[in-house]
C-alpha positions as CSV (number, residue, x, y, z in Angstrom):
1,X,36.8,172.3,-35.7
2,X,38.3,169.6,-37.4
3,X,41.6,168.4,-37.0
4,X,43.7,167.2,-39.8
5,X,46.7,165.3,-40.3
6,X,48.9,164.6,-43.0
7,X,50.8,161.1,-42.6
8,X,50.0,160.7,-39.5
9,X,51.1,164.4,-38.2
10,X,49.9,167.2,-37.7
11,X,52.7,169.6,-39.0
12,X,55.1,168.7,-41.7
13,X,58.0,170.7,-40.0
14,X,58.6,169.3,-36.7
15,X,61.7,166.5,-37.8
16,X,63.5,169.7,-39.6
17,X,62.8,171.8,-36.4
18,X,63.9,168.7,-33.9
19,X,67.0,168.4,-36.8
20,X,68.3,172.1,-36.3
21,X,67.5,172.8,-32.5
22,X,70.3,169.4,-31.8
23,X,72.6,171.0,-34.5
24,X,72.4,174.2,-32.7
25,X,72.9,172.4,-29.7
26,X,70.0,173.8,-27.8
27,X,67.5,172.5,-25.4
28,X,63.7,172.4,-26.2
29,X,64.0,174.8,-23.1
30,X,66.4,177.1,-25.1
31,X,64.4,177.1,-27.7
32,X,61.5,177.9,-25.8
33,X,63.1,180.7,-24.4
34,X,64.1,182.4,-27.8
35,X,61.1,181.9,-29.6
36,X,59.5,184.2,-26.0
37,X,62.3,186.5,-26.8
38,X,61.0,187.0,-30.5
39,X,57.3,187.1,-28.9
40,X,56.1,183.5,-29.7
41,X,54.6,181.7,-26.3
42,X,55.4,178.5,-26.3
43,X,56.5,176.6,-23.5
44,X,59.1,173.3,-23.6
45,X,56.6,170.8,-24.2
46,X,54.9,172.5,-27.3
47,X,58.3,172.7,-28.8
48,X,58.2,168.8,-27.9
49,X,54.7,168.3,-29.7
50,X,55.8,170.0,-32.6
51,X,58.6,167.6,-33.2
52,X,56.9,164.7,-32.4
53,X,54.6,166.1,-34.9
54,X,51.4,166.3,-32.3
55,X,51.0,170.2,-32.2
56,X,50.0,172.4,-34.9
57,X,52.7,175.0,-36.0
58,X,51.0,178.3,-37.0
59,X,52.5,180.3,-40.1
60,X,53.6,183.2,-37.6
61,X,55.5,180.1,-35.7
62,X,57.2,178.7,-38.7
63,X,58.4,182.3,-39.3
64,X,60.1,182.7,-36.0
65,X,61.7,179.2,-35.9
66,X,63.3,180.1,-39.5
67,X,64.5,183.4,-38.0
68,X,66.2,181.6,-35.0
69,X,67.8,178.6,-37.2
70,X,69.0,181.2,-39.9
71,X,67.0,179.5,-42.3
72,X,64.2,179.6,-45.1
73,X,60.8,178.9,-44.1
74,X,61.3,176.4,-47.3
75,X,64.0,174.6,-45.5
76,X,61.1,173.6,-42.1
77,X,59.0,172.6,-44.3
78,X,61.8,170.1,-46.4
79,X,60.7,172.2,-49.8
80,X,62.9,170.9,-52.4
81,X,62.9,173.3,-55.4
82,X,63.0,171.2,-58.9
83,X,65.8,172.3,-60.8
């Protein structure tokens, strides 16, 4: 399999998910824990690959992180509708 990146990353949503976890005030650990809560393994240091942009986010991810924040899936991804 190939891997991809786009600018240098491979996921587009890891400085919105970094962004929101520090504005909830949570740990990576926190977060970990939630997301295993909602039924998403990941452990503390995937959560720091996503946001250093190293790790992959699967579509099932991005959906649980938006759940947690109380956000669009739009809004991980930095989606800005034209007006």
């Amino acid at each position: 399999m190939k891997i991809y990146d786009y600018q240098g990353k491979k996921n587009v949503s890891g400085d919105m998910i970094r962004q929101l976890r520090v504005k909830k005030r949570m740990s990576q650990s926190d977060l970990a824990a939630r997301l295993q809560v909602e039924g998403v393994m990941l452990e503390r240091d995937s959560i720091s690959r996503i946001e250093s942009g190293t790790r992959f986010v699967a579509d099932y991810e991005l959906f649980i992180f938006a759940k947690i924040f109380g956000v669009d899936v739009a809004e991980l991804l930095e989606i800005q509708e034209k007006p």
